[in-house]
mmCIF file of the N, C-alpha and C atoms, coordinates in Angstrom:
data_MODEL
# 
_entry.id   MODEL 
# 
loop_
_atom_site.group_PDB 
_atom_site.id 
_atom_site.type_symbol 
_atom_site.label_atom_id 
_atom_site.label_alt_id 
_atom_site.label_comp_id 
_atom_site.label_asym_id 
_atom_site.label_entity_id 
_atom_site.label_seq_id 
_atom_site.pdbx_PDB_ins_code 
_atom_site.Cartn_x 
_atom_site.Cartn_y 
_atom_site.Cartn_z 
_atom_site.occupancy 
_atom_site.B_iso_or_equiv 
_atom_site.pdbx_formal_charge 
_atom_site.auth_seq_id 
_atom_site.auth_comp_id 
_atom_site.auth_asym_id 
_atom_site.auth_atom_id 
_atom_site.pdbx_PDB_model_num 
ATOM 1   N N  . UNK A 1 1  ? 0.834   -1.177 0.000   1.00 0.00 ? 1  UNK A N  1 
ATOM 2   C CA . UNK A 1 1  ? 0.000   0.000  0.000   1.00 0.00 ? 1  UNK A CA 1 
ATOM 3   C C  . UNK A 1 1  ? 0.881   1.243  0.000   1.00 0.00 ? 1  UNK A C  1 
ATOM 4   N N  . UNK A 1 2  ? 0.447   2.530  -0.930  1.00 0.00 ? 2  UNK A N  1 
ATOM 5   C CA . UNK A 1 2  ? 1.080   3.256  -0.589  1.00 0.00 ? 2  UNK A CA 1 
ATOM 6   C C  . UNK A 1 2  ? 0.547   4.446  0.140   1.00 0.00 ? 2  UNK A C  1 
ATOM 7   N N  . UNK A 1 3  ? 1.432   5.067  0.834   1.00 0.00 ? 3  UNK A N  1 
ATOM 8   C CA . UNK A 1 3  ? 0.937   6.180  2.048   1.00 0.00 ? 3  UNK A CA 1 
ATOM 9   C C  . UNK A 1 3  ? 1.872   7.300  1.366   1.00 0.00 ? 3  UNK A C  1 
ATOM 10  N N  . UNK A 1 4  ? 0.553   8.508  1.769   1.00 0.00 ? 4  UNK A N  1 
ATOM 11  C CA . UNK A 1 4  ? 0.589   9.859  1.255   1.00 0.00 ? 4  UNK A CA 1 
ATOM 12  C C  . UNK A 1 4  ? 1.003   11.005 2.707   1.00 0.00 ? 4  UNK A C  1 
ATOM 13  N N  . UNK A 1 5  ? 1.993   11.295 2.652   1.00 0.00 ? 5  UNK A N  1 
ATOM 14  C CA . UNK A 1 5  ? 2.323   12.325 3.527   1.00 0.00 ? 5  UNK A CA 1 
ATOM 15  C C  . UNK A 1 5  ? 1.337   13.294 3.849   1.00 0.00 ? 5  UNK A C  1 
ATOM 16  N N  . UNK A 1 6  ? 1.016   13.531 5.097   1.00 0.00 ? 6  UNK A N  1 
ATOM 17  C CA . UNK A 1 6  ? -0.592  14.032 5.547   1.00 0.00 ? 6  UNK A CA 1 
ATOM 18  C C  . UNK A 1 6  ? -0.182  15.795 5.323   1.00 0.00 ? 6  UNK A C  1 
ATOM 19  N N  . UNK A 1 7  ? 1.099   16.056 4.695   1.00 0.00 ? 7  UNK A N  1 
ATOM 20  C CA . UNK A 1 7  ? 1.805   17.426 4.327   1.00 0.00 ? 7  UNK A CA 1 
ATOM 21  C C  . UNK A 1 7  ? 1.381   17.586 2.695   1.00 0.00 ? 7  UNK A C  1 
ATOM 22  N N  . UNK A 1 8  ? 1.006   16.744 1.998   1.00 0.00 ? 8  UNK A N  1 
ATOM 23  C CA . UNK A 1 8  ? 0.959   16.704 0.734   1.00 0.00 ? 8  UNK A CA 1 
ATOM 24  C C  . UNK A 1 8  ? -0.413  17.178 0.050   1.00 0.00 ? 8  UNK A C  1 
ATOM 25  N N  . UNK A 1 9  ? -0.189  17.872 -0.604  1.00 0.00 ? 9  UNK A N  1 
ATOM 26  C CA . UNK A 1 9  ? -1.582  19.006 -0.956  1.00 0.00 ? 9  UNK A CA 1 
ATOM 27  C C  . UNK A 1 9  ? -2.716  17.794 -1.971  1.00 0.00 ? 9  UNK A C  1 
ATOM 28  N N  . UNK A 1 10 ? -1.770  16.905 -2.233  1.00 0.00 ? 10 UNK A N  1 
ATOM 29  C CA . UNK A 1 10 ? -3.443  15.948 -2.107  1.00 0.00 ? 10 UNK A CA 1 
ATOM 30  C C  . UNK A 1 10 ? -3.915  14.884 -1.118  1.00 0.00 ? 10 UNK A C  1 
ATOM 31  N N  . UNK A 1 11 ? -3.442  15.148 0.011   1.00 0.00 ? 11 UNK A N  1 
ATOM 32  C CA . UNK A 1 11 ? -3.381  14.271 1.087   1.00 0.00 ? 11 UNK A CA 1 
ATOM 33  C C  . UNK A 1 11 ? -5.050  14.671 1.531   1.00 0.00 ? 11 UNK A C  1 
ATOM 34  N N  . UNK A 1 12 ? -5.185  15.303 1.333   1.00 0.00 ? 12 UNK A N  1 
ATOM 35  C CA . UNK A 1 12 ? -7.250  16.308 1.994   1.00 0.00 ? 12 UNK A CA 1 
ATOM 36  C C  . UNK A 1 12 ? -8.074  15.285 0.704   1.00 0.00 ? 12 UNK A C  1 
ATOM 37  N N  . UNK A 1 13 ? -9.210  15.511 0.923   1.00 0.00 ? 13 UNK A N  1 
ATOM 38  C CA . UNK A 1 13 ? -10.318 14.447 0.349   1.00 0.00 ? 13 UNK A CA 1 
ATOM 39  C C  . UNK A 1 13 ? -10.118 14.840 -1.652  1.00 0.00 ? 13 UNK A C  1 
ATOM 40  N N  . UNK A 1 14 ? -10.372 14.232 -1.630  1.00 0.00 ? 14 UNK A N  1 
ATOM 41  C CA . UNK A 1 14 ? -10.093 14.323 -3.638  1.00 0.00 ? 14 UNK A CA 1 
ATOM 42  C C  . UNK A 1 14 ? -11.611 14.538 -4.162  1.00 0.00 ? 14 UNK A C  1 
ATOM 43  N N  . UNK A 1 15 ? -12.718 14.650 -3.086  1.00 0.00 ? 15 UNK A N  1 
ATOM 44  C CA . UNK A 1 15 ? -13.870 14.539 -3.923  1.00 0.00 ? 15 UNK A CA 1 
ATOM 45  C C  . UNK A 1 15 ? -13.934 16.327 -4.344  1.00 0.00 ? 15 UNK A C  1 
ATOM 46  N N  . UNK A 1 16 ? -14.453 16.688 -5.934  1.00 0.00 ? 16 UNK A N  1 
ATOM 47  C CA . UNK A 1 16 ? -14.401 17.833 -6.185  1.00 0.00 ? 16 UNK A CA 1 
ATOM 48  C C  . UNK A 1 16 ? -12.722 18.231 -7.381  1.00 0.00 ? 16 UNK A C  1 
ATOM 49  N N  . UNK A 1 17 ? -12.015 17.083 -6.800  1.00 0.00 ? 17 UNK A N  1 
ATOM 50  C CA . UNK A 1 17 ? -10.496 18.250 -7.153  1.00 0.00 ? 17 UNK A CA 1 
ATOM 51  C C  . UNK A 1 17 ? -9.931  17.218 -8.320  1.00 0.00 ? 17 UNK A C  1 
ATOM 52  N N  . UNK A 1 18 ? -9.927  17.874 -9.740  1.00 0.00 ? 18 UNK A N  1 
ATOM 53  C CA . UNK A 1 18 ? -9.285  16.768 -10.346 1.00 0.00 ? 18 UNK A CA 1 
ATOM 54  C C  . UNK A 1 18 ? -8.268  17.140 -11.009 1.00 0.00 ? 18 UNK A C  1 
ATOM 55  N N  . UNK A 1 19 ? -7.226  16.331 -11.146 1.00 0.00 ? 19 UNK A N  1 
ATOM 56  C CA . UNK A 1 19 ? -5.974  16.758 -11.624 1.00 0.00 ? 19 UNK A CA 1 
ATOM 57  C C  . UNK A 1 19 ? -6.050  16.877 -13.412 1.00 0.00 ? 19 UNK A C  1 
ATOM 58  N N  . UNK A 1 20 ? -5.056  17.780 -13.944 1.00 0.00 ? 20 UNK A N  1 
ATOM 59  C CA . UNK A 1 20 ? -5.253  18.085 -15.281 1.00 0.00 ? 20 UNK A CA 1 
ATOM 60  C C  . UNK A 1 20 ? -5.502  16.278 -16.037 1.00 0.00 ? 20 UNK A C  1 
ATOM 61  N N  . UNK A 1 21 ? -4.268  15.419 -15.552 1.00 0.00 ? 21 UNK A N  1 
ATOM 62  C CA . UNK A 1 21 ? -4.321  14.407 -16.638 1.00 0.00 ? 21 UNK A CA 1 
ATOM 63  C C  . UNK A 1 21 ? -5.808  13.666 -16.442 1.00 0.00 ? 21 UNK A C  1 
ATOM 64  N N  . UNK A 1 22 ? -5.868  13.538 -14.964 1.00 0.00 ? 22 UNK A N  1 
ATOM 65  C CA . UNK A 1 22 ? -7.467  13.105 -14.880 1.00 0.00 ? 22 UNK A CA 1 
ATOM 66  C C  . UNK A 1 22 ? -8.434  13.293 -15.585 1.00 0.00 ? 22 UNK A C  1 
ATOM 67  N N  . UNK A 1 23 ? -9.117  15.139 -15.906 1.00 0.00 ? 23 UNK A N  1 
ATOM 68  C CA . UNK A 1 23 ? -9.531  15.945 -16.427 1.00 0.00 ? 23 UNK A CA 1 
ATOM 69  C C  . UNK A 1 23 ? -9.461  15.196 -17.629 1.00 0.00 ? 23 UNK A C  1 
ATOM 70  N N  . UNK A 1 24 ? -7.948  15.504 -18.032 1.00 0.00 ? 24 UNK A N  1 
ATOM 71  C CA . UNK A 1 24 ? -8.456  14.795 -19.669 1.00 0.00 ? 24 UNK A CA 1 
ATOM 72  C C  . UNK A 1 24 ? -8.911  13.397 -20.486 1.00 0.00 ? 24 UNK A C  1 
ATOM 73  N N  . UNK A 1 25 ? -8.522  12.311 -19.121 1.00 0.00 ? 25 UNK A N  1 
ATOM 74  C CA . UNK A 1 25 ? -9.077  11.175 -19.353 1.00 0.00 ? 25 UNK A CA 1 
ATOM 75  C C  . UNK A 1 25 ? -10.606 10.863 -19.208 1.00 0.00 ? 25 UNK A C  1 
ATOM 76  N N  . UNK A 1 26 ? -11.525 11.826 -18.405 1.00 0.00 ? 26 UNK A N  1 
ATOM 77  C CA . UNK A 1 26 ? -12.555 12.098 -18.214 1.00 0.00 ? 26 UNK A CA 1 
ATOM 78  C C  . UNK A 1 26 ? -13.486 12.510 -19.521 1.00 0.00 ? 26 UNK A C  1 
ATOM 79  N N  . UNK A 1 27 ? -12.929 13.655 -20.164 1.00 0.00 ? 27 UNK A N  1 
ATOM 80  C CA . UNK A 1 27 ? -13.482 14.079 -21.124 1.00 0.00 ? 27 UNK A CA 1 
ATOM 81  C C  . UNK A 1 27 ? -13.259 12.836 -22.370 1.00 0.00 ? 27 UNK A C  1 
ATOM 82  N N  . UNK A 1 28 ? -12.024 12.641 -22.807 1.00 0.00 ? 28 UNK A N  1 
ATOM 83  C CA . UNK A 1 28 ? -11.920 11.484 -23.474 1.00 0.00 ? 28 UNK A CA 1 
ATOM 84  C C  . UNK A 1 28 ? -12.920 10.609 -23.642 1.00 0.00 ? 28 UNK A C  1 
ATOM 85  N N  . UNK A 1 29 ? -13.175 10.196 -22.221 1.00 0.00 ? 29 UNK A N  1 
ATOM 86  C CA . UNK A 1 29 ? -14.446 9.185  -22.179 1.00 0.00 ? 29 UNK A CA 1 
ATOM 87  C C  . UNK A 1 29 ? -15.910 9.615  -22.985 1.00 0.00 ? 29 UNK A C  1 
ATOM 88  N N  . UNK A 1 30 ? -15.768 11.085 -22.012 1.00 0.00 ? 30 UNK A N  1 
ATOM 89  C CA . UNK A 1 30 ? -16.920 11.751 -22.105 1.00 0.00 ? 30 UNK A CA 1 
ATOM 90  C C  . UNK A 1 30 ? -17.269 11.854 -23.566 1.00 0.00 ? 30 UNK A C  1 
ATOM 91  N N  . UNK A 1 31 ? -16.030 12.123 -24.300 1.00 0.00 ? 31 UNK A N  1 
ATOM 92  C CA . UNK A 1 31 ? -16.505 12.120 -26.018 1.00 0.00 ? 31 UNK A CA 1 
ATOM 93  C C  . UNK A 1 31 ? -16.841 11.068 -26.440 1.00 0.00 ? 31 UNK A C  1 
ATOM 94  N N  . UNK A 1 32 ? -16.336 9.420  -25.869 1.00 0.00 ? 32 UNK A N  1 
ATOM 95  C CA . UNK A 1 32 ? -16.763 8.545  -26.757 1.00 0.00 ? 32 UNK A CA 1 
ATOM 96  C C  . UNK A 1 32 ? -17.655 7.758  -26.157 1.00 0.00 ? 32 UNK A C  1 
ATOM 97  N N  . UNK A 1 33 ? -17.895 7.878  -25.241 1.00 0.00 ? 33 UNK A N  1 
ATOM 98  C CA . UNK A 1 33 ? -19.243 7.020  -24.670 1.00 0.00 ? 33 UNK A CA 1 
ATOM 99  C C  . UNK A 1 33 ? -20.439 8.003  -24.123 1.00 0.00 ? 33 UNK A C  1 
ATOM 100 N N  . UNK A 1 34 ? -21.686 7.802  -23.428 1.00 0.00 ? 34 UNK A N  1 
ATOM 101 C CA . UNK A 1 34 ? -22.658 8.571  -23.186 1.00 0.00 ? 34 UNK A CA 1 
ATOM 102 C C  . UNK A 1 34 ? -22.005 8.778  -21.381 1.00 0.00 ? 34 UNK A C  1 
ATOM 103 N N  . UNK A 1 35 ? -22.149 10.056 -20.956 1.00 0.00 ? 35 UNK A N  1 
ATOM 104 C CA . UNK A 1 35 ? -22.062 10.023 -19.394 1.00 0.00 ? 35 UNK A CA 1 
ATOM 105 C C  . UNK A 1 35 ? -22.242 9.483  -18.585 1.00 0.00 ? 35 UNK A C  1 
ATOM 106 N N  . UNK A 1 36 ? -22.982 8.400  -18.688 1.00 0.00 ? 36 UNK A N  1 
ATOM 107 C CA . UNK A 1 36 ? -23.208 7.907  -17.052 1.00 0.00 ? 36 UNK A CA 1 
ATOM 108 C C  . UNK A 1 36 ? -22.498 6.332  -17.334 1.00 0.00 ? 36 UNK A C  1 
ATOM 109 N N  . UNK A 1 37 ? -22.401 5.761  -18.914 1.00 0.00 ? 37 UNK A N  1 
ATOM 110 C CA . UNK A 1 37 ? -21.541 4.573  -18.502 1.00 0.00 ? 37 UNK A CA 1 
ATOM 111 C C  . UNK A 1 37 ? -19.911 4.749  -18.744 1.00 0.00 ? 37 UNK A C  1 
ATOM 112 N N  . UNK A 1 38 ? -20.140 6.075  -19.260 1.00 0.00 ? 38 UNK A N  1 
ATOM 113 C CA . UNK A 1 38 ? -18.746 6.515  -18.730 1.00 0.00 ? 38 UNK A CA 1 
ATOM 114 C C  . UNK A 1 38 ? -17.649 6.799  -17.493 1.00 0.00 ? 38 UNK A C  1 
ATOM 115 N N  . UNK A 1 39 ? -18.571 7.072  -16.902 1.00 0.00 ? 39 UNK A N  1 
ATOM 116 C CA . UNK A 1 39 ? -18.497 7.416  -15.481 1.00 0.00 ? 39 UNK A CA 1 
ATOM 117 C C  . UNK A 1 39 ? -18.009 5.884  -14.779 1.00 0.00 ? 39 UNK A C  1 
ATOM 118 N N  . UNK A 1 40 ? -19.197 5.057  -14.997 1.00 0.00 ? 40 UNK A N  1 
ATOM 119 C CA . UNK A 1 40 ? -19.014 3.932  -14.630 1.00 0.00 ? 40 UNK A CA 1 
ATOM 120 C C  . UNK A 1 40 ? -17.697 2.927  -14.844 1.00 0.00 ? 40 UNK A C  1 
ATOM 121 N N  . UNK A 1 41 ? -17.209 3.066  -16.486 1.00 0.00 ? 41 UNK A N  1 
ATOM 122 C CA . UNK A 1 41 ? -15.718 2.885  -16.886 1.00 0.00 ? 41 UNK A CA 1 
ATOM 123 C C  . UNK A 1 41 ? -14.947 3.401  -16.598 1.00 0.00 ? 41 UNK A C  1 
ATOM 124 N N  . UNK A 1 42 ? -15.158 4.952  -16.159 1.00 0.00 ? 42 UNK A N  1 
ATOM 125 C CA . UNK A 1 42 ? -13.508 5.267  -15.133 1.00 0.00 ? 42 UNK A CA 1 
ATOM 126 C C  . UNK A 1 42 ? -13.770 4.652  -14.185 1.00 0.00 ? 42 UNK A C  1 
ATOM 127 N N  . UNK A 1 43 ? -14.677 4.433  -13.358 1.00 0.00 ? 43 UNK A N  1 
ATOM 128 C CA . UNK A 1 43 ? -14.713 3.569  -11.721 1.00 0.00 ? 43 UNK A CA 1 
ATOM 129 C C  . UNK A 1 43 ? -13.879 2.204  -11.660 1.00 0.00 ? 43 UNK A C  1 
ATOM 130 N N  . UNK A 1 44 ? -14.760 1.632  -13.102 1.00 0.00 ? 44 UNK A N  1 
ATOM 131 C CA . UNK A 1 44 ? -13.981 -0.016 -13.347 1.00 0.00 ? 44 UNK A CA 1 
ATOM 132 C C  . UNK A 1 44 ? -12.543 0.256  -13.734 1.00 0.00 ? 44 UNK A C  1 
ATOM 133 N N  . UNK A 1 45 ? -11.940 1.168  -14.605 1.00 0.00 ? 45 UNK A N  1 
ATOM 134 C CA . UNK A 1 45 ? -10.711 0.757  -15.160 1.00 0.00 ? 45 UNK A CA 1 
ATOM 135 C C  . UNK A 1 45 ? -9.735  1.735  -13.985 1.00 0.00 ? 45 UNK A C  1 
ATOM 136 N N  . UNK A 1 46 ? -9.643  2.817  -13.523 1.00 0.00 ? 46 UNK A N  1 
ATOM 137 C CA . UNK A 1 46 ? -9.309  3.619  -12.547 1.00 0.00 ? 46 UNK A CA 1 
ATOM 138 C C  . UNK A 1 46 ? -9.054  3.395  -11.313 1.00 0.00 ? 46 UNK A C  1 
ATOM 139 N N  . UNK A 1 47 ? -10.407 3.065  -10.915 1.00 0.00 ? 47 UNK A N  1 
ATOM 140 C CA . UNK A 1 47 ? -11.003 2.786  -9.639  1.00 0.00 ? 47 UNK A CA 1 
ATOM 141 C C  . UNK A 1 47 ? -10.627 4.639  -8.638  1.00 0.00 ? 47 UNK A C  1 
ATOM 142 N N  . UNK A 1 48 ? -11.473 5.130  -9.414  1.00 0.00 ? 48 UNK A N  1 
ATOM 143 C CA . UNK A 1 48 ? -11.122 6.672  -9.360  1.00 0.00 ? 48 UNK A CA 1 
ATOM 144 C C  . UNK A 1 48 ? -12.890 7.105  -9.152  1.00 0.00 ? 48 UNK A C  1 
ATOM 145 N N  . UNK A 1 49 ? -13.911 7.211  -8.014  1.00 0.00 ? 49 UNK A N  1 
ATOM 146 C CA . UNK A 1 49 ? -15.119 7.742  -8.347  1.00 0.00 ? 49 UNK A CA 1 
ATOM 147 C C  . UNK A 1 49 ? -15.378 8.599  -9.417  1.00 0.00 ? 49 UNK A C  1 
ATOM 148 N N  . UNK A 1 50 ? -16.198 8.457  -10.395 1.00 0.00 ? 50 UNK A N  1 
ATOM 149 C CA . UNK A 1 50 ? -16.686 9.775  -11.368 1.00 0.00 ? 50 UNK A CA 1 
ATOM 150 C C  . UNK A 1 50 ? -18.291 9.869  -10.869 1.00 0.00 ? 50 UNK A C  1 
ATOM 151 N N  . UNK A 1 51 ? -18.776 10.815 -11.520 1.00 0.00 ? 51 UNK A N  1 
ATOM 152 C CA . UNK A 1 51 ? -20.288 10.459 -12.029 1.00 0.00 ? 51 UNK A CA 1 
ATOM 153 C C  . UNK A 1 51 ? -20.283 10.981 -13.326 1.00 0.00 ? 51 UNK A C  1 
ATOM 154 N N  . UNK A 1 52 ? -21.575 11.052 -14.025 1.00 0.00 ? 52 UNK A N  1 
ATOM 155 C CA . UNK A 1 52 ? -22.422 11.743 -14.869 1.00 0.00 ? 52 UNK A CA 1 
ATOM 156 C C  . UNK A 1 52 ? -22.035 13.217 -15.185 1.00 0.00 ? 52 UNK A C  1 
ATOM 157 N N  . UNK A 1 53 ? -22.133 13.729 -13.913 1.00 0.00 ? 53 UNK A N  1 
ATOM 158 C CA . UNK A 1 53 ? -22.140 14.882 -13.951 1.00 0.00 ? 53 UNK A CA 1 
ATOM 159 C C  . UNK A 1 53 ? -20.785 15.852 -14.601 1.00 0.00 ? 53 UNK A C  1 
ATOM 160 N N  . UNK A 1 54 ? -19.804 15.046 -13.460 1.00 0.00 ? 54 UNK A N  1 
ATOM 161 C CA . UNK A 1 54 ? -18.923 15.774 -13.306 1.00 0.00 ? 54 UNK A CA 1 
ATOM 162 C C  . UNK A 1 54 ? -18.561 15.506 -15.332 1.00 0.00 ? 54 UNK A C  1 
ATOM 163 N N  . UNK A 1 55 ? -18.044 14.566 -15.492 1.00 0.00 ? 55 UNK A N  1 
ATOM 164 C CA . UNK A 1 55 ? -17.689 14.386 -16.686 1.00 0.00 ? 55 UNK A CA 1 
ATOM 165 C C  . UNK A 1 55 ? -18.669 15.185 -17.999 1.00 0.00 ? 55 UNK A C  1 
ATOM 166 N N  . UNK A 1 56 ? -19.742 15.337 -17.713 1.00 0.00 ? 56 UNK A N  1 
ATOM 167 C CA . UNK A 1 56 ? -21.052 16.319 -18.602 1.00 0.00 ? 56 UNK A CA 1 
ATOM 168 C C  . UNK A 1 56 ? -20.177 17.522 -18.449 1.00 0.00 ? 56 UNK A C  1 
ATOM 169 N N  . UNK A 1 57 ? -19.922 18.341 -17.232 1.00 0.00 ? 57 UNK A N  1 
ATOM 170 C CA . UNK A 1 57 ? -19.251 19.469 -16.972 1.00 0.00 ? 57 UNK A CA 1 
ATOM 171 C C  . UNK A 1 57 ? -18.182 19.730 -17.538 1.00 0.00 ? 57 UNK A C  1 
ATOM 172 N N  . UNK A 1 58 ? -16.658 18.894 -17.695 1.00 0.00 ? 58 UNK A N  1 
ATOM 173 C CA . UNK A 1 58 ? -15.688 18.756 -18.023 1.00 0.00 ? 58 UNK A CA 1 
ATOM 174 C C  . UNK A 1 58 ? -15.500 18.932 -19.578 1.00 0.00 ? 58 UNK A C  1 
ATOM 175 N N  . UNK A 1 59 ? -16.527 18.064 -20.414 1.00 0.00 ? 59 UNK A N  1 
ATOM 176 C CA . UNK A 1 59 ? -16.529 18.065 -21.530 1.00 0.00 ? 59 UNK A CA 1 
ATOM 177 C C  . UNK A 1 59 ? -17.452 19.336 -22.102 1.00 0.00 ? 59 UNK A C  1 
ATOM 178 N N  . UNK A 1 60 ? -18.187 19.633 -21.103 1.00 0.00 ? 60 UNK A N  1 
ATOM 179 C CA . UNK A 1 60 ? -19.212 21.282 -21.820 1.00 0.00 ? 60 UNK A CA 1 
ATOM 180 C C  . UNK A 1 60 ? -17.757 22.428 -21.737 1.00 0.00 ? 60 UNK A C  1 
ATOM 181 N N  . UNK A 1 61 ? -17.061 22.281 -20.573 1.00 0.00 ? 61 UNK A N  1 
ATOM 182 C CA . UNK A 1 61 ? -15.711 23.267 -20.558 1.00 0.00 ? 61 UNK A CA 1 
ATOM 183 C C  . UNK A 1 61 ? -15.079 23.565 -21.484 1.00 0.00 ? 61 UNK A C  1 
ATOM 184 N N  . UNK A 1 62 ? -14.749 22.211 -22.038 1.00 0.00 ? 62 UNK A N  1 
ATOM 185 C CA . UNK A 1 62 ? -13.218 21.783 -22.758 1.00 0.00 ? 62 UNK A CA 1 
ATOM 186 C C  . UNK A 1 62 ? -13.861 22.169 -23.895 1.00 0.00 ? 62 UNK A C  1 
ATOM 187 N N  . UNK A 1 63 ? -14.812 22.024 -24.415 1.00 0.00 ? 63 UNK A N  1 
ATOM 188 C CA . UNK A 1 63 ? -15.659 21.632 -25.597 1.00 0.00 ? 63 UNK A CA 1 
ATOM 189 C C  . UNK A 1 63 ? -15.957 23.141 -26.110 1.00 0.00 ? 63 UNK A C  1 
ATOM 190 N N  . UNK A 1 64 ? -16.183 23.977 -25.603 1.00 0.00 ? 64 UNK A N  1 
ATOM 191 C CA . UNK A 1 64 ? -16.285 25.321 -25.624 1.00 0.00 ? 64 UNK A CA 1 
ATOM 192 C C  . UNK A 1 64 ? -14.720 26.281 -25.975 1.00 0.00 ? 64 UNK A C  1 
# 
């Protein structure tokens, strides 16, 4: 297992905060599948929570 120094600025809860490469693997999805079983395939291949949402959001951003 690995342990995160409780000094380390992602050591605080990750729900909300996503890192750029994340971000773009998100949208990725988001372009080629529909949102919510997308969501569901970052969970399975990641094991990283998404939803629907967030990824709808990401790709209305980027997409613009």
């Amino acid at each position: 297992m690995i342990e995160m120094s409780k000094a380390h600025r992602f050591s605080s809860s990750l729900s909300g905060k996503v890192t750029p490469y994340l971000a773009e693997l998100l949208v990725y999805v988001g372009q080629d599948h529909c949102y919510k079983p997308g969501a569901q395939l970052v969970e399975k291949l990641l094991r990283v929570p998404s939803n629907a949402t967030q990824i709808y959001r990401l790709v209305d951003h980027y997409g613009q």
